[in-house]
N, C-alpha and C positions, 0 to 999 in steps of 0.2 A: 697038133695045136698050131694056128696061125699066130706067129712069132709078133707079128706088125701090130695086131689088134691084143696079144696079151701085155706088151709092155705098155700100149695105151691106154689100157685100164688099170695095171698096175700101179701107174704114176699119177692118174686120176682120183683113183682110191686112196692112194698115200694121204689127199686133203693138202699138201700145204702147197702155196706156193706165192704170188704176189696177187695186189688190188689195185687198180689203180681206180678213185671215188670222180666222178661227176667230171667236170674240166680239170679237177686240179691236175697237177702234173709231176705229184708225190706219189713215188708205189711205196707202198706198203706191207711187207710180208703176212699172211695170213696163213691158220692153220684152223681147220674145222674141226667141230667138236660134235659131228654128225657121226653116230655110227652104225644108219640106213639110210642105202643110196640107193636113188630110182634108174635106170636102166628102161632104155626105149626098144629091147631085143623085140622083135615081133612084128613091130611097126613095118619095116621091110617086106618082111615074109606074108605078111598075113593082105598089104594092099600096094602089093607093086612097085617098091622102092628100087628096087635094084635095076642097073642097065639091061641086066641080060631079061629083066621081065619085058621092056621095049622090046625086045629084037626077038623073043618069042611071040609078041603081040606079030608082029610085022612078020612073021615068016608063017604065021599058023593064027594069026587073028585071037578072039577069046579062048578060044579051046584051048591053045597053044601055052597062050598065059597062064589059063587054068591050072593047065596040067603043072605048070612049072612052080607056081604059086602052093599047090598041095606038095611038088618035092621037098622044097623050102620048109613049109611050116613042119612036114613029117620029120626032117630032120636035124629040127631046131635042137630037140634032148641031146642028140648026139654028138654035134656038129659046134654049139654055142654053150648051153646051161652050165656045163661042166667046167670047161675052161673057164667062163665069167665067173663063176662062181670062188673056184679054186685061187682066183687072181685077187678077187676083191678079199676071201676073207685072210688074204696073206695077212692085210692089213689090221686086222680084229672087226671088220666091219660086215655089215650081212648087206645084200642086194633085193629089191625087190622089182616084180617084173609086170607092169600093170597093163601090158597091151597081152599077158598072158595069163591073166585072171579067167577063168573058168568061165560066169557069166560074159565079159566080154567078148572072149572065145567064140564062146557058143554064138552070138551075135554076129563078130564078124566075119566064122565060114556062112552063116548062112544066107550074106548077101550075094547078090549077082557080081561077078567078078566085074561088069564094066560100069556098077556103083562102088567100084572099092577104088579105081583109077580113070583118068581121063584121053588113057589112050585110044584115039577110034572117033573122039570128038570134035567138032570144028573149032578152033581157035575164036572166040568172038573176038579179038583185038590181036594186032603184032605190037603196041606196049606194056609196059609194066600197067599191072592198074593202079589206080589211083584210089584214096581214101573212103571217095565218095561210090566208090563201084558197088553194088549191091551182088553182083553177078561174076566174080573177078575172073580175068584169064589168067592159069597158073599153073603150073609147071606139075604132065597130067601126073607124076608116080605120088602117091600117095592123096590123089588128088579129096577123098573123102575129108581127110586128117587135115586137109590142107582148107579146104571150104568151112570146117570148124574152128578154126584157128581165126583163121580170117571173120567169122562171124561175130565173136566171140573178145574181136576189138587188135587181137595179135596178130595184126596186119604185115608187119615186117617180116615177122618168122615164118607167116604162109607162103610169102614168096621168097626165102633163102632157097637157094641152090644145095643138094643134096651131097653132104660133103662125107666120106667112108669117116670113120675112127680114125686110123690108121694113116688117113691122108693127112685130114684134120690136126692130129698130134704129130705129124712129119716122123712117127716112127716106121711108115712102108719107104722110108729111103735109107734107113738102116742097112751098109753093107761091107759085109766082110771078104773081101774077094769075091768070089763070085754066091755069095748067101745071099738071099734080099729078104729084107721083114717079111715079104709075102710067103715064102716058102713053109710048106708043111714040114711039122717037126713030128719025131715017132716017139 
């Protein structure tokens, strides 16, 4: 079990923590009364999110991705559902996983892997885009996900920067002597 990514869902899952509304500059303690939480497990696996899918593009072009893309999704049961799972319902709370829904699924192996990302593409611009872009240049991993977001009016979040769990929630600097949140647990 990777240590970094389960206490970032553990403490995600918990629901409570602070708000802070609009400009005010009052936080707020909050505690959700949700208990089904959606999970983006797949998104990565299934269109190129991760660094190492780039450096596979680039060392082995589509193929290369390919192949690295089916490791990932093969060993999403083993590798993710189990620990997410086990983590979230410490809390009493169940997970659901929509980029792994069956129809979906089916949908996204069967497209061509350089419609799932934009690596291999020309950049139309070196800025951010702009609101008015019909066409945006953005940042190619997940580049599908990212052109529907962006369509779709969710302009901001197509072009965030792909940030881990584990970075995100500052639990991969976790360390004990020489332990680091990253390390595999038995």
């Amino acid at each position: 079990m990777d240590l970094s990514i389960a206490c970032a869902l553990y403490f995600a899952a918990r629901g409570r923590g602070t708000v802070q509304s609009g400009s005010s500059e009052d936080v707020v303690s909050y505690t959700t009364s949700a208990r089904v939480l959606l999970s983006g497990l797949g998104a990565d696996e299934l269109f190129a999110g991760y660094t190492r899918h780039a450096t596979a593009f680039c060392r082995r072009g589509f193929q290369g991705l390919s192949d690295e893309l089916e490791l990932d999704y093969l060993r999403l049961g083993k590798r993710n559902l189990g620990r997410d799972d086990r983590v979230i319902s410490c809390w009493g709370r169940e997970v659901r996983y929509p980029y792994l829904d069956e129809d979906f699924l089916r949908w996204a192996l069967r497209l061509p892997v350089w419609a799932k990302c934009g690596f291999g593409q020309p950049s139309a611009r070196a800025s951010m885009p702009t609101e008015e872009d019909d066409d945006p240049s953005l940042e190619p991993s997940k580049r599908v996900l990212r052109l529907l977001a962006w369509k779709l009016g969710m302009k901001s979040a197509a072009t965030l920067k792909k940030r881990a769990i584990q970075f995100g929630a500052r639990t991969a600097k976790m360390e004990a002597g020489r332990i680091k949140g990253t390390q595999i647990l038995s």
